[in-house]
N, C-alpha and C positions, 0 to 999 in steps of 0.2 A: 732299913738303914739308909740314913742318905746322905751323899759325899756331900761334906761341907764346901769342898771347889767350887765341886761346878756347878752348886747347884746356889751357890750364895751368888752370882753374878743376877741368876735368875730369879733371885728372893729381891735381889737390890734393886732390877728393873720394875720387880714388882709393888717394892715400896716408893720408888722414885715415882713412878705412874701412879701411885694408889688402886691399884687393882685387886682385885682379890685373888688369894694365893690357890686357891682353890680350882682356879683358871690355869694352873699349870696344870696338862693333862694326866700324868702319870708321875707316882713315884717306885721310888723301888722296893717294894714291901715282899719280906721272904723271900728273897732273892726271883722277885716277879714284877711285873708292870701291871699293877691296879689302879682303876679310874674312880677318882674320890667325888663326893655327890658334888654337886653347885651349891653355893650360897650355906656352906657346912662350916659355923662362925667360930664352934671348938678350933677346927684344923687351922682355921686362918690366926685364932688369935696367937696359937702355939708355934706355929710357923713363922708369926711374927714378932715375938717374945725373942726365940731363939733367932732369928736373924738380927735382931738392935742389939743382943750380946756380942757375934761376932765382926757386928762390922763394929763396936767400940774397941773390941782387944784387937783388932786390925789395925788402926790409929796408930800411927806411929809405928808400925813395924816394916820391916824390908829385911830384902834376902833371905836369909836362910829362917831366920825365925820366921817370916813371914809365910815362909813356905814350910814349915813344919804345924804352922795354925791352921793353915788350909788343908792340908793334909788329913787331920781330924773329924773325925766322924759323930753325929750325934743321930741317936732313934729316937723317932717319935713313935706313940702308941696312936696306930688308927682303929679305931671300933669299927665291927662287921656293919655296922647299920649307918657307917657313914661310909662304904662303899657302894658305888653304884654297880648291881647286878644285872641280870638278861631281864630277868622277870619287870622289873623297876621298869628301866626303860622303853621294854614293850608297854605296861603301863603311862608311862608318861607319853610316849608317842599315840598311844589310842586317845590319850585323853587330847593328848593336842590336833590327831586327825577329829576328833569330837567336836572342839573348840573351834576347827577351819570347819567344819560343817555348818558349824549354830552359824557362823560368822559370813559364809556364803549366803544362810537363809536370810540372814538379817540383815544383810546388803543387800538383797532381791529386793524383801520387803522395803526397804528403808526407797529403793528407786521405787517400786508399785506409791507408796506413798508419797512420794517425791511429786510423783504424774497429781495423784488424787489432789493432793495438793494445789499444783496448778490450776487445775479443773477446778477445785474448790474456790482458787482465787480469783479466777475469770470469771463463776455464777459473782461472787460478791461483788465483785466491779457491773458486772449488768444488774444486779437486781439494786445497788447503789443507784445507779443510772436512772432506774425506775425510780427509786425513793426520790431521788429531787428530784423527776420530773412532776411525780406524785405531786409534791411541798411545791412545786412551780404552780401546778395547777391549784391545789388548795388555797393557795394565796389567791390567786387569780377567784375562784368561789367567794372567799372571801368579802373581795375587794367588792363583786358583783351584789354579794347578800347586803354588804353595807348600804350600798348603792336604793337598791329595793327597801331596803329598810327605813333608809333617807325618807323614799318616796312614800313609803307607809307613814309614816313619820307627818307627811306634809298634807296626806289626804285621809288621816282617818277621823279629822271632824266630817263626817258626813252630812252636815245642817245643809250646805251648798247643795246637796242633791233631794231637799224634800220642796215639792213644787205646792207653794201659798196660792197658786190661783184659783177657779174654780175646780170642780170635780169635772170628769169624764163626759158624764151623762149632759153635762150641765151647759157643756158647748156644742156651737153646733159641728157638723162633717168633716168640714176643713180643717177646725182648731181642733181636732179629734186628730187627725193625719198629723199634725206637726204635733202631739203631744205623743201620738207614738213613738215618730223620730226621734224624739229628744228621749223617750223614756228607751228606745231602742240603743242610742248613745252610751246613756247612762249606766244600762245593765252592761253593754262591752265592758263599759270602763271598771266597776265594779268586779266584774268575774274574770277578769284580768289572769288571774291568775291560775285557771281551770287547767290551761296547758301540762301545766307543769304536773297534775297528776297525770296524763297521759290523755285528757280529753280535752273534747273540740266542740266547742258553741254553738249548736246546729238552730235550735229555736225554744222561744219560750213564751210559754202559752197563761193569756191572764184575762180573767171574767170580769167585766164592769160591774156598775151596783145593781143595772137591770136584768144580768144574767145572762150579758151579750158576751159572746167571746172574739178573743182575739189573739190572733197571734206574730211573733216577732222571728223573725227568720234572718240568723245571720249566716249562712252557709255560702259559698260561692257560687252553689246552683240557684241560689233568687236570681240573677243577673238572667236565667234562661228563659226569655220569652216566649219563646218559639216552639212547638210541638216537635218541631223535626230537630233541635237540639237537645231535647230530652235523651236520655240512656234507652235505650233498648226495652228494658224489663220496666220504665215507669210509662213508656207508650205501649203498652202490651194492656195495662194496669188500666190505662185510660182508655182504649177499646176495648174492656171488659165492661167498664161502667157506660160507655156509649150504647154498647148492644142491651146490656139489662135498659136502661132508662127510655132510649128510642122507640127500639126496636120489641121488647118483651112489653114495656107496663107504658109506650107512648107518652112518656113526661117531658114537655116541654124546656127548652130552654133558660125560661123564665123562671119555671119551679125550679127545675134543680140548681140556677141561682140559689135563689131564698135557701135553699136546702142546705147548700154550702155556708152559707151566713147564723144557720143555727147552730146553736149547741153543738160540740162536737163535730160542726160540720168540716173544722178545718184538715181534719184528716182526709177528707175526698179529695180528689183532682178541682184543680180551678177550675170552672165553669170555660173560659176563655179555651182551655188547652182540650176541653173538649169537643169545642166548637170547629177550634183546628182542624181536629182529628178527622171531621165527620166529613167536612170540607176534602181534605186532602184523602181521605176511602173515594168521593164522589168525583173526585180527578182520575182515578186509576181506570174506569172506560166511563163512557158518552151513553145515555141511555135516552132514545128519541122518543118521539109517538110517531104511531103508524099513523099513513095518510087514511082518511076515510074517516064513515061515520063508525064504524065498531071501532070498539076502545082493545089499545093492543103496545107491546112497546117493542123495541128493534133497537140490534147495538149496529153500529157501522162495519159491515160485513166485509170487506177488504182489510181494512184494520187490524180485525180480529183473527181473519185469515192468517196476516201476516206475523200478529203475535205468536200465534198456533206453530207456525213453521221455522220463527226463528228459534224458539226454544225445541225443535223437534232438533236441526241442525246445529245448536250449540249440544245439543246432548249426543250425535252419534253424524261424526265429521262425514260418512258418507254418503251423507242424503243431499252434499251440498250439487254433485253434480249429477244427480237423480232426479228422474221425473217424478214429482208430487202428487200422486193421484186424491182428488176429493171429491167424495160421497157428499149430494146434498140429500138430505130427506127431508120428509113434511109429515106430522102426523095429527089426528083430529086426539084428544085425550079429555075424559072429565073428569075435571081434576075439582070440581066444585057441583053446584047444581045446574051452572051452565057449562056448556062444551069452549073446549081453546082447542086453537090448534098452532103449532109447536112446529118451525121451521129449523133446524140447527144441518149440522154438517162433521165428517169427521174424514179423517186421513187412514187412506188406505193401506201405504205405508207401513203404519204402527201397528205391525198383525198382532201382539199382546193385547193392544188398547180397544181394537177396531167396535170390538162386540160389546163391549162393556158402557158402562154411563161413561166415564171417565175419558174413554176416548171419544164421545160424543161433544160439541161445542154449541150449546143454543145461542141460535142468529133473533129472532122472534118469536113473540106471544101473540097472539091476539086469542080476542075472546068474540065466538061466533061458532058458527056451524060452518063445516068445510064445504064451502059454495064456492065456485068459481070466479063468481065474478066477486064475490068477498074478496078471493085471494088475489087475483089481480089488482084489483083497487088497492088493499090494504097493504100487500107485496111487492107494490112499482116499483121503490126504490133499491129493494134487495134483489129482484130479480135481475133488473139495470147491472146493477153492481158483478151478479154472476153471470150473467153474459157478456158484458164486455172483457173479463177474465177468463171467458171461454173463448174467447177470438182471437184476445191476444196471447193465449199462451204461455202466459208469464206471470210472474209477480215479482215486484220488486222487493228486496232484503238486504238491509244494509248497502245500497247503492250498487246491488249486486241484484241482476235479472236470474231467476230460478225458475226452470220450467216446472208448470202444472199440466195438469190434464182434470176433467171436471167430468164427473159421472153423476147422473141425476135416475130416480125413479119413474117407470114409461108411463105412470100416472100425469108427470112434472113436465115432461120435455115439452107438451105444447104451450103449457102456463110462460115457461120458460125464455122459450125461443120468440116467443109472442111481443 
Protein backbone atom coordinates (compact mmCIF):
# COMPACT_ATOMS: atom_id res chain seq x y z
CA UNK A 1 0.00 0.00 0.00
CA UNK A 2 1.31 3.30 -0.74
CA UNK A 3 0.25 6.74 0.78
CA UNK A 4 -0.91 8.74 -1.89
CA UNK A 5 0.87 12.10 0.08
CA UNK A 6 3.78 11.59 0.28
CA UNK A 7 4.44 9.54 -2.18
CA UNK A 8 2.62 11.78 -5.07
CA UNK A 9 5.21 14.70 -4.58
CA UNK A 10 7.64 11.91 -5.38
CA UNK A 11 5.58 10.44 -8.38
CA UNK A 12 5.30 14.27 -9.64
CA UNK A 13 9.13 14.89 -9.36
CA UNK A 14 9.39 11.89 -11.11
CA UNK A 15 7.00 12.68 -13.98
CA UNK A 16 8.28 16.32 -14.08
CA UNK A 17 11.92 14.85 -14.61
CA UNK A 18 10.90 12.03 -16.74
CA UNK A 19 12.59 9.41 -14.87
CA UNK A 20 11.68 6.13 -14.25
CA UNK A 21 9.46 5.47 -11.27
CA UNK A 22 11.28 2.46 -10.56
CA UNK A 23 14.14 4.66 -9.46
CA UNK A 24 12.43 5.18 -6.38
CA UNK A 25 14.14 2.78 -4.04
CA UNK A 26 11.52 1.24 -1.91
CA UNK A 27 8.01 0.97 -1.51
CA UNK A 28 5.94 -0.15 1.09
CA UNK A 29 4.78 -3.63 0.22
CA UNK A 30 3.06 -5.83 3.39
CA UNK A 31 3.86 -3.57 5.56
CA UNK A 32 7.86 -3.76 4.45
CA UNK A 33 10.43 -1.86 2.37
CA UNK A 34 10.99 -4.04 -0.91
CA UNK A 35 13.52 -3.02 -3.68
CA UNK A 36 11.73 -3.21 -7.10
CA UNK A 37 14.07 -4.49 -10.17
CA UNK A 38 15.43 -1.43 -12.69
CA UNK A 39 13.94 -0.82 -15.87
CA UNK A 40 10.49 -2.99 -14.68
CA UNK A 41 8.08 -1.13 -17.56
CA UNK A 42 4.85 -3.02 -15.77
CA UNK A 43 5.56 -1.04 -12.43
CA UNK A 44 6.39 2.27 -14.02
CA UNK A 45 3.51 2.26 -16.44
CA UNK A 46 1.01 1.53 -13.42
CA UNK A 47 2.57 3.96 -11.26
CA UNK A 48 2.18 6.27 -13.68
CA UNK A 49 -1.31 5.63 -14.84
CA UNK A 50 -2.23 6.21 -11.22
CA UNK A 51 -0.36 9.30 -10.69
CA UNK A 52 -1.89 11.44 -14.00
CA UNK A 53 -5.36 10.27 -12.17
CA UNK A 54 -4.44 12.04 -9.00
CA UNK A 55 -2.76 14.82 -9.81
CA UNK A 56 -6.02 15.73 -12.36
CA UNK A 57 -8.69 15.21 -9.19
CA UNK A 58 -6.13 17.53 -7.43
CA UNK A 59 -6.92 20.44 -10.02
CA UNK A 60 -8.73 22.51 -8.46
CA UNK A 61 -9.05 21.41 -5.06
CA UNK A 62 -7.90 23.14 -1.54
CA UNK A 63 -8.23 22.84 2.01
CA UNK A 64 -10.00 20.36 3.27
CA UNK A 65 -10.98 18.39 0.24
CA UNK A 66 -7.73 18.55 -0.80
CA UNK A 67 -6.56 17.02 2.04
CA UNK A 68 -9.07 14.45 2.35
CA UNK A 69 -7.68 13.27 -1.44
CA UNK A 70 -4.26 13.00 -0.24
CA UNK A 71 -5.20 11.35 2.57
CA UNK A 72 -6.22 8.26 0.26
CA UNK A 73 -4.50 5.30 -0.29
CA UNK A 74 -4.18 3.22 -3.46
CA UNK A 75 -2.45 -0.63 -3.85
CA UNK A 76 -0.63 -1.66 -6.45
CA UNK A 77 0.02 -5.38 -7.10
CA UNK A 78 3.96 -6.07 -7.39
CA UNK A 79 4.79 -9.61 -8.68
CA UNK A 80 7.54 -11.70 -6.82
CA UNK A 81 9.67 -11.63 -10.19
CA UNK A 82 9.67 -8.00 -10.24
CA UNK A 83 11.40 -7.80 -6.89
CA UNK A 84 14.85 -7.61 -6.57
CA UNK A 85 16.20 -10.55 -4.36
CA UNK A 86 19.96 -11.47 -2.69
CA UNK A 87 20.31 -14.17 -5.07
CA UNK A 88 19.51 -11.66 -8.29
CA UNK A 89 21.94 -9.20 -7.20
CA UNK A 90 24.78 -11.38 -6.46
CA UNK A 91 24.15 -12.46 -9.83
CA UNK A 92 23.99 -9.20 -11.38
CA UNK A 93 27.12 -8.02 -9.59
CA UNK A 94 29.35 -11.28 -10.63
CA UNK A 95 28.10 -10.59 -13.96
CA UNK A 96 29.23 -6.92 -13.82
CA UNK A 97 32.67 -7.94 -11.68
CA UNK A 98 32.75 -10.33 -15.08
CA UNK A 99 32.08 -7.50 -17.51
CA UNK A 100 34.98 -5.11 -15.51
CA UNK A 101 37.27 -7.89 -16.06
CA UNK A 102 36.58 -8.49 -19.99
CA UNK A 103 36.83 -4.68 -19.94
CA UNK A 104 40.35 -4.41 -18.04
CA UNK A 105 41.57 -7.24 -20.48
CA UNK A 106 40.27 -5.30 -23.45
CA UNK A 107 41.84 -2.15 -22.48
CA UNK A 108 45.18 -3.93 -21.86
CA UNK A 109 44.82 -5.25 -25.31
CA UNK A 110 43.44 -2.34 -26.96
CA UNK A 111 46.95 -0.24 -25.41
CA UNK A 112 49.36 -3.62 -26.44
CA UNK A 113 47.67 -2.82 -29.84
CA UNK A 114 47.67 0.82 -29.61
CA UNK A 115 51.99 0.22 -29.25
CA UNK A 116 51.66 -2.55 -32.24
CA UNK A 117 50.15 0.05 -34.03
CA UNK A 118 52.54 2.70 -33.83
CA UNK A 119 55.37 0.38 -34.51
CA UNK A 120 53.28 -0.90 -37.50
CA UNK A 121 53.08 2.83 -38.60
CA UNK A 122 56.57 3.74 -38.20
CA UNK A 123 57.83 0.28 -40.46
CA UNK A 124 55.23 1.84 -43.04
CA UNK A 125 56.63 5.24 -43.05
CA UNK A 126 60.36 3.58 -43.56
CA UNK A 127 59.60 0.97 -45.86
CA UNK A 128 57.42 4.14 -47.80
CA UNK A 129 60.83 5.89 -47.59
CA UNK A 130 62.28 2.98 -49.42
CA UNK A 131 59.68 2.62 -52.00
CA UNK A 132 60.27 6.29 -53.44
CA UNK A 133 63.63 5.98 -53.12
CA UNK A 134 63.20 2.66 -54.86
CA UNK A 135 60.87 4.76 -57.78
CA UNK A 136 63.70 7.62 -57.48
CA UNK A 137 66.18 5.16 -58.48
CA UNK A 138 64.08 3.30 -61.14
CA UNK A 139 63.49 6.37 -62.89
CA UNK A 140 66.99 7.31 -62.73
CA UNK A 141 67.77 3.27 -64.55
CA UNK A 142 65.45 4.30 -66.57
CA UNK A 143 66.49 7.64 -67.76
CA UNK A 144 70.12 5.73 -68.01
CA UNK A 145 68.49 2.52 -70.22
CA UNK A 146 66.94 5.27 -72.60
CA UNK A 147 70.10 6.92 -72.89
CA UNK A 148 72.16 3.40 -73.85
CA UNK A 149 69.38 2.73 -75.90
CA UNK A 150 69.71 6.09 -77.90
CA UNK A 151 73.24 4.99 -78.41
CA UNK A 152 72.31 1.36 -79.56
CA UNK A 153 70.03 3.18 -81.55
CA UNK A 154 72.86 5.20 -83.35
CA UNK A 155 75.53 2.50 -83.55
CA UNK A 156 73.96 -0.60 -84.45
CA UNK A 157 74.54 -0.10 -88.27
CA UNK A 158 77.73 -1.86 -87.97
CA UNK A 159 78.84 -1.25 -91.85
CA UNK A 160 81.37 1.64 -90.29
CA UNK A 161 83.32 -1.07 -88.73
CA UNK A 162 83.87 -3.63 -91.66
CA UNK A 163 87.37 -2.57 -92.96
CA UNK A 164 87.26 -2.61 -97.36
CA UNK A 165 91.11 -2.53 -97.54
CA UNK A 166 93.43 -5.09 -97.99
CA UNK A 167 93.54 -8.40 -95.77
CA UNK A 168 96.12 -8.97 -93.00
CA UNK A 169 98.47 -11.05 -94.68
CA UNK A 170 98.48 -8.78 -97.51
CA UNK A 171 100.39 -5.75 -95.85
CA UNK A 172 103.35 -5.38 -94.92
CA UNK A 173 104.62 -5.02 -90.43
CA UNK A 174 103.74 -1.65 -89.88
CA UNK A 175 100.25 -1.46 -91.69
CA UNK A 176 99.80 -4.99 -89.76
CA UNK A 177 100.53 -2.84 -86.27
CA UNK A 178 97.97 -0.01 -87.06
CA UNK A 179 95.44 -2.53 -88.27
CA UNK A 180 95.74 -4.18 -84.90
CA UNK A 181 95.18 -0.79 -83.24
CA UNK A 182 92.27 0.05 -85.03
CA UNK A 183 90.79 -3.61 -84.81
CA UNK A 184 91.85 -3.39 -80.91
CA UNK A 185 89.75 0.01 -80.81
CA UNK A 186 87.01 -1.39 -82.53
CA UNK A 187 86.51 -4.75 -80.37
CA UNK A 188 86.56 -2.03 -77.02
CA UNK A 189 83.95 -0.29 -78.64
CA UNK A 190 81.93 -3.26 -79.53
CA UNK A 191 82.13 -5.23 -76.22
CA UNK A 192 81.31 -2.32 -74.50
CA UNK A 193 78.99 -3.61 -72.74
CA UNK A 194 80.82 -6.89 -71.13
CA UNK A 195 80.88 -4.95 -67.80
CA UNK A 196 77.85 -4.97 -67.03
CA UNK A 197 77.57 -8.83 -66.74
CA UNK A 198 80.26 -8.64 -64.14
CA UNK A 199 83.31 -9.14 -66.61
CA UNK A 200 86.39 -7.42 -67.69
CA UNK A 201 88.16 -7.26 -71.32
CA UNK A 202 91.40 -8.93 -70.44
CA UNK A 203 92.53 -9.91 -74.28
CA UNK A 204 91.46 -11.50 -77.44
CA UNK A 205 93.18 -13.71 -79.42
CA UNK A 206 92.70 -13.85 -83.41
CA UNK A 207 94.52 -16.24 -86.16
CA UNK A 208 95.29 -14.61 -89.70
CA UNK A 209 94.77 -16.52 -93.07
CA UNK A 210 98.37 -18.05 -92.62
CA UNK A 211 97.74 -19.37 -89.32
CA UNK A 212 99.88 -16.55 -87.61
CA UNK A 213 98.33 -15.61 -84.20
CA UNK A 214 97.81 -12.70 -82.49
CA UNK A 215 96.86 -11.27 -79.72
CA UNK A 216 95.01 -8.01 -78.41
CA UNK A 217 95.36 -7.26 -74.68
CA UNK A 218 93.38 -4.60 -73.03
CA UNK A 219 94.14 -5.04 -69.40
CA UNK A 220 96.08 -2.32 -67.52
CA UNK A 221 98.93 -4.58 -66.97
CA UNK A 222 100.09 -4.14 -70.94
CA UNK A 223 101.41 -0.73 -69.65
CA UNK A 224 104.05 -2.98 -67.58
CA UNK A 225 107.25 -3.03 -69.27
CA UNK A 226 109.33 -3.70 -66.80
CA UNK A 227 110.26 -7.25 -65.16
CA UNK A 228 110.50 -5.68 -61.86
CA UNK A 229 106.95 -4.15 -62.08
CA UNK A 230 105.50 -7.48 -62.61
CA UNK A 231 103.32 -9.17 -59.56
CA UNK A 232 105.39 -11.53 -57.69
CA UNK A 233 103.71 -14.86 -58.93
CA UNK A 234 104.03 -13.86 -62.84
CA UNK A 235 108.17 -13.26 -62.20
CA UNK A 236 108.35 -16.58 -60.39
CA UNK A 237 106.35 -17.88 -63.72
CA UNK A 238 109.25 -16.23 -65.84
CA UNK A 239 112.14 -17.68 -63.95
CA UNK A 240 110.77 -20.99 -64.32
CA UNK A 241 110.81 -20.70 -68.05
CA UNK A 242 114.36 -18.97 -67.86
CA UNK A 243 115.75 -22.02 -66.04
CA UNK A 244 113.94 -24.71 -68.25
CA UNK A 245 115.06 -22.80 -71.71
CA UNK A 246 118.68 -21.54 -70.51
CA UNK A 247 119.84 -23.50 -68.17
CA UNK A 248 118.05 -27.31 -68.79
CA UNK A 249 117.73 -27.62 -72.93
CA UNK A 250 120.45 -24.16 -73.74
CA UNK A 251 117.67 -22.41 -76.03
CA UNK A 252 118.72 -19.40 -77.13
CA UNK A 253 117.28 -15.97 -77.11
CA UNK A 254 116.59 -16.04 -80.52
CA UNK A 255 114.55 -19.29 -80.67
CA UNK A 256 112.52 -18.84 -77.92
CA UNK A 257 111.73 -15.53 -79.80
CA UNK A 258 110.31 -17.41 -82.77
CA UNK A 259 108.71 -19.80 -80.25
CA UNK A 260 106.75 -16.99 -78.70
CA UNK A 261 105.50 -15.93 -82.22
CA UNK A 262 104.08 -19.31 -83.00
CA UNK A 263 100.89 -20.87 -82.58
CA UNK A 264 99.89 -20.57 -79.22
CA UNK A 265 102.97 -19.03 -78.46
CA UNK A 266 101.25 -16.00 -76.84
CA UNK A 267 100.62 -17.72 -73.75
CA UNK A 268 104.43 -17.84 -72.70
CA UNK A 269 106.19 -14.76 -71.09
CA UNK A 270 107.45 -12.12 -73.72
CA UNK A 271 110.81 -12.89 -74.82
CA UNK A 272 111.99 -9.30 -73.52
CA UNK A 273 110.74 -9.88 -69.71
CA UNK A 274 112.83 -12.76 -70.01
CA UNK A 275 115.71 -11.29 -70.97
CA UNK A 276 115.17 -8.98 -67.88
CA UNK A 277 115.01 -11.53 -65.61
CA UNK A 278 118.24 -13.25 -66.68
CA UNK A 279 119.87 -9.84 -66.54
CA UNK A 280 118.76 -8.70 -63.19
CA UNK A 281 119.57 -12.93 -61.44
CA UNK A 282 123.30 -11.74 -63.07
CA UNK A 283 123.25 -8.57 -60.93
CA UNK A 284 122.58 -10.22 -57.66
CA UNK A 285 126.73 -11.21 -57.35
CA UNK A 286 129.81 -10.53 -59.63
CA UNK A 287 131.34 -13.60 -60.94
CA UNK A 288 135.16 -13.06 -62.27
CA UNK A 289 137.93 -15.35 -63.76
CA UNK A 290 140.58 -16.34 -61.85
CA UNK A 291 144.02 -14.96 -62.81
CA UNK A 292 146.19 -17.44 -64.49
CA UNK A 293 146.30 -20.01 -67.04
CA UNK A 294 144.01 -22.69 -65.44
CA UNK A 295 140.44 -21.94 -66.04
CA UNK A 296 138.52 -21.26 -62.64
CA UNK A 297 135.87 -18.48 -61.37
CA UNK A 298 135.90 -16.27 -57.98
CA UNK A 299 133.06 -14.20 -56.44
CA UNK A 300 134.49 -10.91 -54.74
CA UNK A 301 135.41 -12.22 -51.15
CA UNK A 302 135.00 -9.19 -49.01
CA UNK A 303 131.62 -8.50 -50.46
CA UNK A 304 130.42 -11.89 -49.88
CA UNK A 305 131.88 -11.79 -46.53
CA UNK A 306 129.84 -8.98 -45.73
CA UNK A 307 126.53 -10.19 -47.25
CA UNK A 308 127.24 -13.41 -45.03
CA UNK A 309 127.40 -11.31 -41.90
CA UNK A 310 124.93 -8.75 -42.40
CA UNK A 311 122.13 -11.27 -42.77
CA UNK A 312 123.74 -13.44 -39.66
CA UNK A 313 123.29 -9.89 -37.47
CA UNK A 314 119.93 -8.82 -38.89
CA UNK A 315 118.85 -12.52 -37.77
CA UNK A 316 120.18 -12.54 -34.07
CA UNK A 317 120.97 -8.73 -32.67
CA UNK A 318 123.74 -10.23 -30.63
CA UNK A 319 126.48 -10.77 -32.93
CA UNK A 320 126.33 -7.07 -33.63
CA UNK A 321 129.04 -6.34 -30.81
CA UNK A 322 130.64 -9.95 -31.06
CA UNK A 323 133.72 -10.93 -32.52
CA UNK A 324 132.97 -12.81 -35.95
CA UNK A 325 135.10 -15.63 -36.10
CA UNK A 326 135.77 -17.13 -39.93
CA UNK A 327 136.98 -20.47 -41.00
CA UNK A 328 138.68 -20.35 -44.48
CA UNK A 329 139.17 -23.78 -46.04
CA UNK A 330 140.59 -25.07 -49.38
CA UNK A 331 139.68 -28.39 -50.66
CA UNK A 332 141.05 -30.42 -53.82
CA UNK A 333 137.47 -32.37 -55.05
CA UNK A 334 136.52 -34.43 -58.53
CA UNK A 335 133.78 -33.40 -59.24
CA UNK A 336 134.28 -34.39 -62.91
CA UNK A 337 137.18 -36.26 -64.78
CA UNK A 338 139.39 -33.62 -63.87
CA UNK A 339 140.17 -32.45 -60.20
CA UNK A 340 138.87 -28.55 -58.89
CA UNK A 341 139.84 -27.31 -56.09
CA UNK A 342 137.25 -25.34 -54.05
CA UNK A 343 138.25 -22.37 -51.75
CA UNK A 344 134.94 -21.20 -49.72
CA UNK A 345 134.82 -20.15 -45.96
CA UNK A 346 132.16 -20.33 -43.20
CA UNK A 347 131.31 -18.57 -39.73
CA UNK A 348 132.27 -19.94 -36.56
CA UNK A 349 129.63 -18.38 -34.85
CA UNK A 350 126.78 -20.28 -36.40
CA UNK A 351 127.39 -23.62 -34.25
CA UNK A 352 123.88 -25.10 -35.96
CA UNK A 353 125.37 -24.18 -39.48
CA UNK A 354 129.04 -24.51 -38.94
CA UNK A 355 129.24 -28.36 -40.08
CA UNK A 356 126.87 -28.49 -42.68
CA UNK A 357 126.89 -27.28 -46.53
CA UNK A 358 124.70 -24.51 -45.73
CA UNK A 359 126.85 -22.97 -43.36
CA UNK A 360 129.67 -23.24 -45.72
CA UNK A 361 130.05 -20.15 -48.46
CA UNK A 362 132.09 -21.03 -51.88
CA UNK A 363 134.81 -18.00 -52.52
CA UNK A 364 136.28 -20.16 -55.79
CA UNK A 365 136.46 -22.86 -58.28
CA UNK A 366 139.17 -23.51 -60.16
CA UNK A 367 139.89 -26.52 -62.17
CA UNK A 368 143.45 -28.04 -61.61
CA UNK A 369 145.38 -30.14 -59.32
CA UNK A 370 146.18 -28.55 -55.86
CA UNK A 371 149.72 -27.25 -56.63
CA UNK A 372 151.03 -24.52 -54.96
CA UNK A 373 152.04 -22.52 -57.15
CA UNK A 374 148.56 -23.11 -59.04
CA UNK A 375 147.02 -21.65 -55.98
CA UNK A 376 149.09 -18.70 -55.54
CA UNK A 377 148.78 -17.74 -59.04
CA UNK A 378 145.25 -18.54 -59.43
CA UNK A 379 144.32 -17.12 -55.62
CA UNK A 380 146.29 -13.59 -55.63
CA UNK A 381 143.43 -11.86 -55.53
CA UNK A 382 141.31 -13.76 -52.79
CA UNK A 383 144.23 -14.20 -50.73
CA UNK A 384 145.02 -10.23 -50.88
CA UNK A 385 141.52 -9.72 -49.88
CA UNK A 386 141.88 -12.23 -46.73
CA UNK A 387 144.74 -10.87 -45.58
CA UNK A 388 144.37 -7.42 -45.54
CA UNK A 389 140.95 -8.43 -43.33
CA UNK A 390 143.18 -10.14 -41.24
CA UNK A 391 145.23 -7.07 -40.30
CA UNK A 392 142.73 -4.97 -40.17
CA UNK A 393 140.45 -6.68 -38.00
CA UNK A 394 137.33 -5.53 -39.07
CA UNK A 395 134.77 -5.30 -41.58
CA UNK A 396 132.71 -2.92 -42.43
CA UNK A 397 128.50 -3.29 -42.24
CA UNK A 398 126.30 -0.83 -42.77
CA UNK A 399 128.82 2.07 -42.02
CA UNK A 400 129.29 0.24 -38.87
CA UNK A 401 133.00 -1.44 -38.18
CA UNK A 402 132.41 -5.28 -36.72
CA UNK A 403 135.12 -7.05 -35.51
CA UNK A 404 136.55 -10.37 -37.18
CA UNK A 405 138.90 -12.64 -36.40
CA UNK A 406 140.14 -15.07 -39.42
CA UNK A 407 141.15 -18.83 -38.76
CA UNK A 408 142.65 -20.64 -41.70
CA UNK A 409 144.01 -24.40 -42.19
CA UNK A 410 147.95 -24.98 -41.08
CA UNK A 411 147.98 -26.35 -44.81
CA UNK A 412 146.95 -22.36 -45.88
CA UNK A 413 148.68 -20.01 -43.40
CA UNK A 414 151.90 -19.96 -45.68
CA UNK A 415 149.84 -19.62 -49.00
CA UNK A 416 148.27 -17.14 -47.04
CA UNK A 417 150.41 -14.96 -45.33
CA UNK A 418 152.66 -14.93 -48.39
Amino acid sequence: MCHNRRRYNMYTIALLTCESLTKIPYFMILKGLKQVQENCSRVDECLRIHCAKVAKQLIGKRGGSRQNLLAKAKSVAIRHSELSTVTLVNDLQSQVSQLQNVNAAITNENKILSVKCKEASTQVGQIQKKIDKATVDIDKLKTENNKLYNVIEKISPQRRFEDKGKTFVEVGKRQQERKLQTLATRVEQALWFSESFGLRLDRVKLVDDSGQAHSLSFSSEKRLKSYKELPGDEQQDIQQVLFIIYYEFCIGEAAYHKLTCCLGGEELPRSYLVKQCKDNLNKLCYIERTPGEADGAALNFHDELSTVIEKMIESDEKLRDTVIKVKISGDGAKMTRLTNFIISFSILNAEDTVMSSKGNHTVAVIKGHEDYDLLKRSCSKIFDDINKLGRAGQIKIKDKNVPIEIFVGGDYKVIFAS
